[in-house]
C-alpha positions as CSV (number, residue, x, y, z in Angstrom):
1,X,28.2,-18.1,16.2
2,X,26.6,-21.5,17.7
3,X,23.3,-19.2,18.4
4,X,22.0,-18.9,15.1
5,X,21.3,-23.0,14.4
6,X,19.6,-22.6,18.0
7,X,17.9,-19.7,16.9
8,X,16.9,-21.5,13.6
9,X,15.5,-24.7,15.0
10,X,13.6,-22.4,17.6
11,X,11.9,-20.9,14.8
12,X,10.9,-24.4,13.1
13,X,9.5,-26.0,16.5
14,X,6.4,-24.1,15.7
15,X,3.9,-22.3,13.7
16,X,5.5,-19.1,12.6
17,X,4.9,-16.2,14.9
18,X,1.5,-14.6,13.8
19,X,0.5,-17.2,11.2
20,X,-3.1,-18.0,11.0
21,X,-4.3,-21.7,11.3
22,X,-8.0,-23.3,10.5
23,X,-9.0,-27.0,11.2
24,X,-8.6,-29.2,8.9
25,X,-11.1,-32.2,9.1
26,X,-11.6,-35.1,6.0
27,X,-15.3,-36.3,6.6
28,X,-13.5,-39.8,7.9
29,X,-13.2,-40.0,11.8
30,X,-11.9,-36.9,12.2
31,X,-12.9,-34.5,14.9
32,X,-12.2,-32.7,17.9
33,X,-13.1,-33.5,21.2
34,X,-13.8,-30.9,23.6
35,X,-14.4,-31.9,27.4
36,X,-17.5,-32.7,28.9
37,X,-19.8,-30.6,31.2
38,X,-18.4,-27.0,30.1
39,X,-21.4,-25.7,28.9
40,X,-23.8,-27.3,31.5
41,X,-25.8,-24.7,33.2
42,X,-25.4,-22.0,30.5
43,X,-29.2,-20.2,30.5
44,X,-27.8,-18.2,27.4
45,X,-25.3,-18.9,25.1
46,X,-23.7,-18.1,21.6
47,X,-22.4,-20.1,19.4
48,X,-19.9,-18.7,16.5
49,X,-17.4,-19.6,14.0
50,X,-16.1,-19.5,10.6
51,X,-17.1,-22.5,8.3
52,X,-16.5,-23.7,5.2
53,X,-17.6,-27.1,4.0
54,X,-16.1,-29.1,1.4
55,X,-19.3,-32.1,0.8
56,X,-23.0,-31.9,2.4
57,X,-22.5,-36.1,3.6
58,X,-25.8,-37.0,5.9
59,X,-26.3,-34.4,8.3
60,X,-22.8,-33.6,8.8
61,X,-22.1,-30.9,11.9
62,X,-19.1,-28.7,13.2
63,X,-20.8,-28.0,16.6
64,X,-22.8,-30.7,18.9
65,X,-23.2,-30.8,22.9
66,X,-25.2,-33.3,23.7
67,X,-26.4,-37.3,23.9
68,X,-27.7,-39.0,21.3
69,X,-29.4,-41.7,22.7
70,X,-31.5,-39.4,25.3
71,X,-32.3,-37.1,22.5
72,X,-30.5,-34.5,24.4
73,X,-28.5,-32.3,22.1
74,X,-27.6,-28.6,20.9
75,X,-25.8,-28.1,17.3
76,X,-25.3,-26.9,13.6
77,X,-25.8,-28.9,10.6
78,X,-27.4,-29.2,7.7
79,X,-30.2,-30.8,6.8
80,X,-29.5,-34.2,5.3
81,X,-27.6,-33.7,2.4
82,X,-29.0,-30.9,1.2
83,X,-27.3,-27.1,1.3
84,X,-30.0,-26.1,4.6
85,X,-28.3,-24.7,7.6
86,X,-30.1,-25.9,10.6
87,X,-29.7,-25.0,14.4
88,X,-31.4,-27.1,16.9
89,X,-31.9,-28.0,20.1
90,X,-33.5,-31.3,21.7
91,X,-34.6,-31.2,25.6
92,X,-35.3,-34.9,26.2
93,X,-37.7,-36.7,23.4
94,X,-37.6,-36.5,20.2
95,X,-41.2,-34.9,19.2
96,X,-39.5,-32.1,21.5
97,X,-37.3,-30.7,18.8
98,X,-36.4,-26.7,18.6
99,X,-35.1,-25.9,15.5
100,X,-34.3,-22.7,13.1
101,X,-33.9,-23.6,8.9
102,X,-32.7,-21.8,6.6
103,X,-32.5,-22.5,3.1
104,X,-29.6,-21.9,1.0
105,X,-27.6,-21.7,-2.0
106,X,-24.4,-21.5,-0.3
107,X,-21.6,-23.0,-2.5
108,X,-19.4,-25.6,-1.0
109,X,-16.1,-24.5,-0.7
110,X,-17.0,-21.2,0.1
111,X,-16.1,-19.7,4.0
112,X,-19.2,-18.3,6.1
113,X,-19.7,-17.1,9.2
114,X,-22.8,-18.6,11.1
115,X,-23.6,-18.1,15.0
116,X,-26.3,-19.5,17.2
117,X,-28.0,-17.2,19.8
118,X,-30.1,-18.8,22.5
119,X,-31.9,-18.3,25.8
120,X,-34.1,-15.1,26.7
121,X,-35.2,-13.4,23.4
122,X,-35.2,-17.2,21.8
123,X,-33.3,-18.9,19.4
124,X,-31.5,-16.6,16.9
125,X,-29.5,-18.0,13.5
126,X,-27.0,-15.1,12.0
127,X,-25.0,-15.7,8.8
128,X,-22.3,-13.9,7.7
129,X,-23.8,-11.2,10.5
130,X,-27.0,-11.4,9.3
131,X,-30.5,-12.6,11.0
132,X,-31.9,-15.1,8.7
133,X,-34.3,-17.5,11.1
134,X,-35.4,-17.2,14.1
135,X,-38.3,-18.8,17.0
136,X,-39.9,-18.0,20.2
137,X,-38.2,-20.9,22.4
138,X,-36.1,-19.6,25.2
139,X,-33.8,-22.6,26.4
140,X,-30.5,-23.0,26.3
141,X,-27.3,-25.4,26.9
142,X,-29.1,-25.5,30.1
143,X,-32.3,-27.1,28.8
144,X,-30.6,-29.8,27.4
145,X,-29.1,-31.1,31.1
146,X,-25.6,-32.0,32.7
147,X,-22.7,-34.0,31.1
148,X,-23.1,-34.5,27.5
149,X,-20.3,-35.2,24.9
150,X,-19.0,-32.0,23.2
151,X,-17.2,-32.1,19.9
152,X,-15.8,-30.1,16.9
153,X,-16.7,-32.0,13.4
154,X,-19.0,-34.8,14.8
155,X,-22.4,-35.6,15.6
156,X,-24.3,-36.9,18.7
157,X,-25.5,-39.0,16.5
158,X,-23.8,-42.0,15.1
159,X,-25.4,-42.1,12.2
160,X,-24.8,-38.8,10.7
161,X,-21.5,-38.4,8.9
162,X,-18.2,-36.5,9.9
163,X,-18.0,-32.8,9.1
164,X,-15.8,-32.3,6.0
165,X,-14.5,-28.7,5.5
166,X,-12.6,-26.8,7.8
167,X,-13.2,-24.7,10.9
168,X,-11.5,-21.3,12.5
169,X,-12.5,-18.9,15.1
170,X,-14.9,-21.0,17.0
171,X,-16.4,-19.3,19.8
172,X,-18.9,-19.7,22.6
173,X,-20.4,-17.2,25.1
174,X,-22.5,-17.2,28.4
175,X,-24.6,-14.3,26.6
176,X,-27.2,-14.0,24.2
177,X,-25.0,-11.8,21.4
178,X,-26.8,-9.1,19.4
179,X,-26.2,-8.4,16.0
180,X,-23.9,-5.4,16.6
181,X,-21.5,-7.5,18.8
182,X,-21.6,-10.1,16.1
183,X,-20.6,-7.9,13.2
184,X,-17.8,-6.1,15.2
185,X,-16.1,-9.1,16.0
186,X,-16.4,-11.6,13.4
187,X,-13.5,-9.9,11.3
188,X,-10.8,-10.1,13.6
189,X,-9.1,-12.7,15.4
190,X,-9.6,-12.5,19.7
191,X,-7.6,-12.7,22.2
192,X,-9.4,-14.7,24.6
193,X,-9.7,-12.1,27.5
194,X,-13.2,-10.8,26.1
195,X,-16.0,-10.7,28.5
196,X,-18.0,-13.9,28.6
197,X,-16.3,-16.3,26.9
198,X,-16.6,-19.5,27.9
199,X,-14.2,-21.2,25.4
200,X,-11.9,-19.7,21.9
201,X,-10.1,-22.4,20.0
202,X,-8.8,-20.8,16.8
203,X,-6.2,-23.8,16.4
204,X,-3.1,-21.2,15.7
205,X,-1.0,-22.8,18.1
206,X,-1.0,-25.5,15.4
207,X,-3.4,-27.7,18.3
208,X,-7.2,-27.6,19.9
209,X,-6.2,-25.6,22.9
210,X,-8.6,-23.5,24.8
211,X,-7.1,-19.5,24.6
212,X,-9.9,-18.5,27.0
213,X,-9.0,-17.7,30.8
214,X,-11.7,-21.4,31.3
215,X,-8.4,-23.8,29.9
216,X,-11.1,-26.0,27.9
217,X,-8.4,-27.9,26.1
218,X,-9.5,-29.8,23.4
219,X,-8.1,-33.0,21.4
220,X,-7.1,-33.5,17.9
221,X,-8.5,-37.1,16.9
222,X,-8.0,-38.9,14.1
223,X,-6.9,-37.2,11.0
224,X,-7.4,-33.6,12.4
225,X,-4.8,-30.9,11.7
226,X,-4.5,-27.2,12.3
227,X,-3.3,-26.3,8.3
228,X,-1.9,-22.8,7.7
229,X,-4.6,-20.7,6.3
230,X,-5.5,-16.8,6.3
231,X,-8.2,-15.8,8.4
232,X,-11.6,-16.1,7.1
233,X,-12.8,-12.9,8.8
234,X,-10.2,-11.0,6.8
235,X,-11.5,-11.4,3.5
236,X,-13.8,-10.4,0.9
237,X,-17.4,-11.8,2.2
238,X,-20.8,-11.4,1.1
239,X,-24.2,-11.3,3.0
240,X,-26.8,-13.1,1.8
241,X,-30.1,-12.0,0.3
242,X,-33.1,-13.4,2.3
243,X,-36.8,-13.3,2.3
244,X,-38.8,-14.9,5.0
245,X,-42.4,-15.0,6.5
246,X,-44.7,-17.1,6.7
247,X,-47.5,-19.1,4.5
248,X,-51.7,-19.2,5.6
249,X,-54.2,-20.6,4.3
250,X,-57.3,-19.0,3.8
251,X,-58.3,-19.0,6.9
252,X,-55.3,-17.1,7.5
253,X,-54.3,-20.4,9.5
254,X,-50.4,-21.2,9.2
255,X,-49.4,-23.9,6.8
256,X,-46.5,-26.0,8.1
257,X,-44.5,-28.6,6.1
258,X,-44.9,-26.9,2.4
259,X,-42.0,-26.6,0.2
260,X,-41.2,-22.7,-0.7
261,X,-38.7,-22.1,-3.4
262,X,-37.0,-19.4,-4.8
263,X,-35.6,-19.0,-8.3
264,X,-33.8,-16.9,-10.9
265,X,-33.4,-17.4,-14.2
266,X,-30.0,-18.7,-14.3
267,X,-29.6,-20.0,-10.9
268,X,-30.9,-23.5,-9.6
269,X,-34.2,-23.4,-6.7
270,X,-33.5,-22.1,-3.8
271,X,-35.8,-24.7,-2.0
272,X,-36.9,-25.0,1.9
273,X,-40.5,-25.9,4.0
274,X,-42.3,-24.5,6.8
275,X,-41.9,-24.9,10.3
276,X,-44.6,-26.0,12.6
277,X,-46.0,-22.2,12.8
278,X,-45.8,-21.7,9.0
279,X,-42.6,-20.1,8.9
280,X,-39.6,-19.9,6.3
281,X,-36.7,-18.4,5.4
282,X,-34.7,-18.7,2.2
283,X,-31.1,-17.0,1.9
284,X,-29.6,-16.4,-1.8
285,X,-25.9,-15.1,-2.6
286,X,-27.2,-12.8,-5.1
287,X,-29.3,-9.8,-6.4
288,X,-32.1,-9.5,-8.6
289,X,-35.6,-10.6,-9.5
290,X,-36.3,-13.8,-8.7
291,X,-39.7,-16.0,-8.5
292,X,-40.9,-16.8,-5.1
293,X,-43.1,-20.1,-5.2
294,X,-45.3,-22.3,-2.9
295,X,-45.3,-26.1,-4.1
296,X,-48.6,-27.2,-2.5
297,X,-51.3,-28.2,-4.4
298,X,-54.0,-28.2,-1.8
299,X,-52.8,-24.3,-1.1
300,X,-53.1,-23.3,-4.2
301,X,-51.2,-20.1,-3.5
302,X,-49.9,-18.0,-6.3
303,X,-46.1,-17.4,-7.2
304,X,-44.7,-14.0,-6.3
305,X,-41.8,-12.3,-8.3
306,X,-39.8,-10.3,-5.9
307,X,-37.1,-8.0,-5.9
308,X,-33.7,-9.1,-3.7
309,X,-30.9,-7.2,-2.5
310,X,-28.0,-8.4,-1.5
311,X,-27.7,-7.8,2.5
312,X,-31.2,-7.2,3.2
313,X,-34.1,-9.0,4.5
314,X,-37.3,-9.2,2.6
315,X,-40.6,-9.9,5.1
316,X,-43.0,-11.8,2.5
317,X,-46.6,-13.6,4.2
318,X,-47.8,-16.1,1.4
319,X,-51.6,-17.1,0.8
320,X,-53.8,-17.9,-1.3
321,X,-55.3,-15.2,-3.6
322,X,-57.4,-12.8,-2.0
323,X,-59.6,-11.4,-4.6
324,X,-58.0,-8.1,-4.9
325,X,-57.0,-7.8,-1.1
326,X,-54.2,-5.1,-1.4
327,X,-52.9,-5.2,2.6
328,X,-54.0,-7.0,5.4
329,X,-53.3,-6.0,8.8
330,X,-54.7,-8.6,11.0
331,X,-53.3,-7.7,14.2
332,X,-51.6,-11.2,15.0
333,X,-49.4,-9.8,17.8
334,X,-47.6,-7.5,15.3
335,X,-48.2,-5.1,12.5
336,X,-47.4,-7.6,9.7
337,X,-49.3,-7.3,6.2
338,X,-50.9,-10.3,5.7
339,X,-51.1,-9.8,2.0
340,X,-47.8,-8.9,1.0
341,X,-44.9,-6.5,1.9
342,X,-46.7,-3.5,3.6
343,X,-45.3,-4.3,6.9
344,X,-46.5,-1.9,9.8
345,X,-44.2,0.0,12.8
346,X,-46.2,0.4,16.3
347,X,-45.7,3.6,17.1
348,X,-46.1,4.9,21.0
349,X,-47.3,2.5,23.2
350,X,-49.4,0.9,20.5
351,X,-49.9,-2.6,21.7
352,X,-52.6,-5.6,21.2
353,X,-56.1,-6.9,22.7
354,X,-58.1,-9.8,22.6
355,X,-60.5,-9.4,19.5
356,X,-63.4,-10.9,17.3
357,X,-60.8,-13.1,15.7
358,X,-58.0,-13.8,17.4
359,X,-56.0,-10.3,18.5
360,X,-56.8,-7.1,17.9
361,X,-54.5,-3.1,17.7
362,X,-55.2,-1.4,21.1
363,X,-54.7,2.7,20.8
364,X,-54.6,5.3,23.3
365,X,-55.8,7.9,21.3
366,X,-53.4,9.9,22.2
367,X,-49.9,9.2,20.2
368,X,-50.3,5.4,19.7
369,X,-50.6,4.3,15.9
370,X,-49.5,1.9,13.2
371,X,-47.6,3.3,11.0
372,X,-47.2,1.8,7.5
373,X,-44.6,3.0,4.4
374,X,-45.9,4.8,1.3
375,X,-46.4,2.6,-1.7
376,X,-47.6,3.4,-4.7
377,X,-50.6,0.5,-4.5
378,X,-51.2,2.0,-1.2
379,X,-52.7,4.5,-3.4
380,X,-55.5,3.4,-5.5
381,X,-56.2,5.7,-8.1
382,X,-60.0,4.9,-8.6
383,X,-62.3,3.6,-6.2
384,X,-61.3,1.4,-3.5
385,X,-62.7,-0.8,0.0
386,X,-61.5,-0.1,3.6
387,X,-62.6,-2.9,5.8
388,X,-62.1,-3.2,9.4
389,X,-63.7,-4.0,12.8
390,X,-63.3,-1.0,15.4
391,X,-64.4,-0.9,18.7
392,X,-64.4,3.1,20.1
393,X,-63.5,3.4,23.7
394,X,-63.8,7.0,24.1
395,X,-66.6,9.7,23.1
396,X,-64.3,12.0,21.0
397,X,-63.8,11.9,17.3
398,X,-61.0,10.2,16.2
399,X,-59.3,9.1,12.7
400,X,-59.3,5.1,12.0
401,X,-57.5,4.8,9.2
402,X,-56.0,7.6,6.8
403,X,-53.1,7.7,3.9
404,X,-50.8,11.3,2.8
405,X,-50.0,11.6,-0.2
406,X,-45.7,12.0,-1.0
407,X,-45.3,15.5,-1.8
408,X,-45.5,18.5,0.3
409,X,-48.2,20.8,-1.8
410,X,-51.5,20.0,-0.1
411,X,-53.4,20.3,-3.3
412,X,-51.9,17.8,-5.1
413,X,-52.7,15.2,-2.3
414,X,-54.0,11.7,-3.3
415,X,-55.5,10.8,0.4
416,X,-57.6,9.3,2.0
417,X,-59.5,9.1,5.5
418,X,-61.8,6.6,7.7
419,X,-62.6,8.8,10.8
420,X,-65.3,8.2,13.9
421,X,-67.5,10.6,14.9
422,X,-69.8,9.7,18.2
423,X,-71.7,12.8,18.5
424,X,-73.2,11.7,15.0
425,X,-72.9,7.9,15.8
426,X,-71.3,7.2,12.1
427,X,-67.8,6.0,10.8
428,X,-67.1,8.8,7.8
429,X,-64.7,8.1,5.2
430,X,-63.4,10.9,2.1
431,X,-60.9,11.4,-0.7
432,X,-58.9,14.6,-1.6
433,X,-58.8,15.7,-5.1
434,X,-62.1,14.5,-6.5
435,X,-64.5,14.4,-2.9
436,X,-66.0,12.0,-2.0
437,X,-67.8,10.9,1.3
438,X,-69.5,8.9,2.9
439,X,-71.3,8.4,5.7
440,X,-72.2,4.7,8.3
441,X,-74.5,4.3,10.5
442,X,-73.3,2.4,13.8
443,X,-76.8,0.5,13.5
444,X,-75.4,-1.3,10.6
445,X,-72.6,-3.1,12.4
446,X,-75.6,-4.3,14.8
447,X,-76.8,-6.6,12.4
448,X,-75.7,-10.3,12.9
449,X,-73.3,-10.5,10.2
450,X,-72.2,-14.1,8.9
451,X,-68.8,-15.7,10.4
452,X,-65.6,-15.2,8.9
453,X,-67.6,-12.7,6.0
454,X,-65.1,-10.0,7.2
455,X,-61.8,-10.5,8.8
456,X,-62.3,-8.4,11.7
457,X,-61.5,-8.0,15.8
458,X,-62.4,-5.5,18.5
459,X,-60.3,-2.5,18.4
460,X,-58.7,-2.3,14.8
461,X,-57.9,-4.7,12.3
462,X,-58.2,-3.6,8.8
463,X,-57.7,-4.3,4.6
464,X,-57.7,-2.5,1.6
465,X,-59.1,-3.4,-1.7
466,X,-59.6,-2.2,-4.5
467,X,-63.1,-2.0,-6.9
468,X,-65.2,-5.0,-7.1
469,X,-62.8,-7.3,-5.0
470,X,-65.0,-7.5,-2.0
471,X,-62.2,-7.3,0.0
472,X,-60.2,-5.0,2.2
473,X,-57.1,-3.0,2.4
């Protein structure tokens, strides 16, 4: 009989057994500090957790390693007090800055799951499992040197405010993570024995302990508290909506530090800017059509009204307008459409070479192409341009450029065709249905032709237009 009030105050010593916990932090001095020098050396490393902020105060941050006062710092934020996520890192000045935006409407309140993926491959930003930013830099923890000040909730900066909201599941690797490993953890709780973990707090032993094999014990300070909460991962969570590319002038020249913004009809802007190489990325929590605008008056680049699907990526270039240009593939070290959404595959060993401007395709002739979606557009139904600079390497005859038609009966074909043929020195181009074809002289691409009149390169880089435009495909 004098076991069970033993029993009793046993079970009240503790959280109960199984009981999920988050941390709890109030934006006023509260954080958690983690010890110094764990991550030092890391060459790779992933960053994860779930997050849910309750204010966007200055720049407030639930990860930071680093020092603030020899700009030497990894971390997640947002960007002032604004809804943009941010990952960045700073590897000892402050003009040296790395960093992957993404623009928002994420509702305060409201639990996501971000994670940070750098070293080889380069810096890699996934919400709520999907890719949403990403750049070419390929440092780490590492780059940012030995013994800085690690924390939960606070910034290496003393400026920036305290991290209001709370925090579960945080979690950080010695690998780069891909995107399958991501999704196949990030709704469920681990157990600290994974492969590679350098340090799990998930804060349900009602404290900041360390439930990785490393014993990185943090410390609760000020007003933090591990609050009984269900696990984040469990739930009902969306992924975002995102379009992303980048905006040229017409030069095709990246444009960096112009406002993009995206908007519904009911919904407030969605509003970000470019990166250094003319980059962006804008995530909605939504579905539908939406209005896709650069504010730049100097651009003077048309809106865009696109089409956005809940979970899936949209790859948009922005430019000015192009006088009918339908596609652009300029052959920029991928297969991108400069014009608008007819993104290319390389298919083989298709690959790139130095070319009149800039980069250019370079085929085998054998299985290597670029291979490019049907799209009604794609299809111009009278008559059209095809523009591009080709430099043969071999004396057989070969097809440059050619589009089937979406139905099986060969007659009903809407094609077309751009072939070489050296034994007749010409470039020949025809249509199915009505037939039409014609036939270019090589001597006419000796002429000295003015600079910049046609984007162009060595091996293959091509448009399509359509009448009158003076353009390309």
């Amino acid at each position: 009989m004098k076991l069970l009030p033993l029993l009793i105050l046993l079970g009240l010593a503790g959280p109960a057994l199984g009981q999920n916990r988050v941390l709890d932090l109030d934006g006023k001095g509260s954080y958690v500090q983690l010890p110094g020098r764990i991550f030092d050396g890391l060459q790779a490393a992933t960053v994860e957790a779930w997050v849910k902020w309750e204010d966007w105060d200055y720049f407030s941050q639930w990860f930071a390693s680093g020092a603030d006062d020899q700009w030497r710092a990894m971390g997640l934020n947002h960007f002032a007090r604004s809804s943009d996520l941010q990952f960045f890192i700073y590897t000892g000045r402050q003009e040296a800055l790395r960093r992957v935006r993404l623009a928002a409407d994420l509702p305060l309140g409201q639990w996501c799951h971000m994670a940070a993926v750098s070293g080889r491959g380069g810096m890699r930003f996934y919400l709520n499992g999907m890719l949403v930013a990403q750049n070419g830099f390929e440092g780490s923890l590492s780059a940012i040197g030995t013994g800085p000040d690690n924390y939960l909730g606070k910034s290496n900066w003393k400026d920036n405010a305290y991290f209001r909201g709370q925090l579960d599941e945080v979690r950080v690797w010695s690998v780069a993570r891909t995107q399958e490993q991501l999704r196949a953890d990030m709704g469920q709780a681990l157990t600290g024995s994974e492969e590679g973990l350098v340090g799990l707090w998930s804060f349900d032993a009602d404290d900041a302990r360390d439930q990785s094999p490393q014993g990185h014990d943090g410390q609760l300070m000020g007003k933090a508290r591990c609050v009984p909460a269900p696990f984040p991962g469990a739930g009902a969570w969306v992924r975002p909506a995102v379009v992303q590319g980048k905006v040229r002038d017409r030069t095709g020249t990246p444009v960096a530090d112009v406002g993009v913004r995206l908007k519904t009809r009911d919904r407030p802007w969605v509003t970000g800017s470019t990166a250094a190489d003319g980059s962006y990325a804008l995530a909605f929590f939504g579905a539908g059509i939406c209005t896709l605008e650069v504010v730049s008056e100097e651009a003077q680049i048309p809106s865009r009204e696109v089409v956005l699907r809940e979970g899936e990526t949209l790859l948009l270039d922005l430019g000015p307008s192009t006088l009918g240009k339908i596609a652009w593939w300029a052959a920029e070290g991928d297969a991108r459409d400069g014009t608008g959404s007819h993104h290319g595959t390389l298919v083989g060993g298709a690959t790139f070479a130095p070319g009149l401007v800039g980069q250019a395709f370079r085929l085998d002739g054998v299985d290597d192409c670029i291979r490019v979606d049907s799209a009604p557009d794609l299809n111009p139904q009278g008559s059209f341009s095809l523009v591009a600079w080709v430099f043969p390497t071999t004396a057989k005859e070969a097809v440059l450029i050619s589009k089937w038609g979406d139905i099986e009966e060969w007659s009903d074909q809407r094609t077309y065709i751009c072939s070489w043929n050296p034994g007749s020195r010409c470039f020949s181009a025809s249509r199915t249905m009505r037939i039409r074809r014609m036939e270019i002289s090589t001597d006419l691409f000796r002429r000295p032709m003015r600079s910049g009149s046609i984007p162009g390169t060595r091996s293959l880089r091509s448009t399509i237009s359509p009448p009158g435009s003076g353009g390309s495909m």
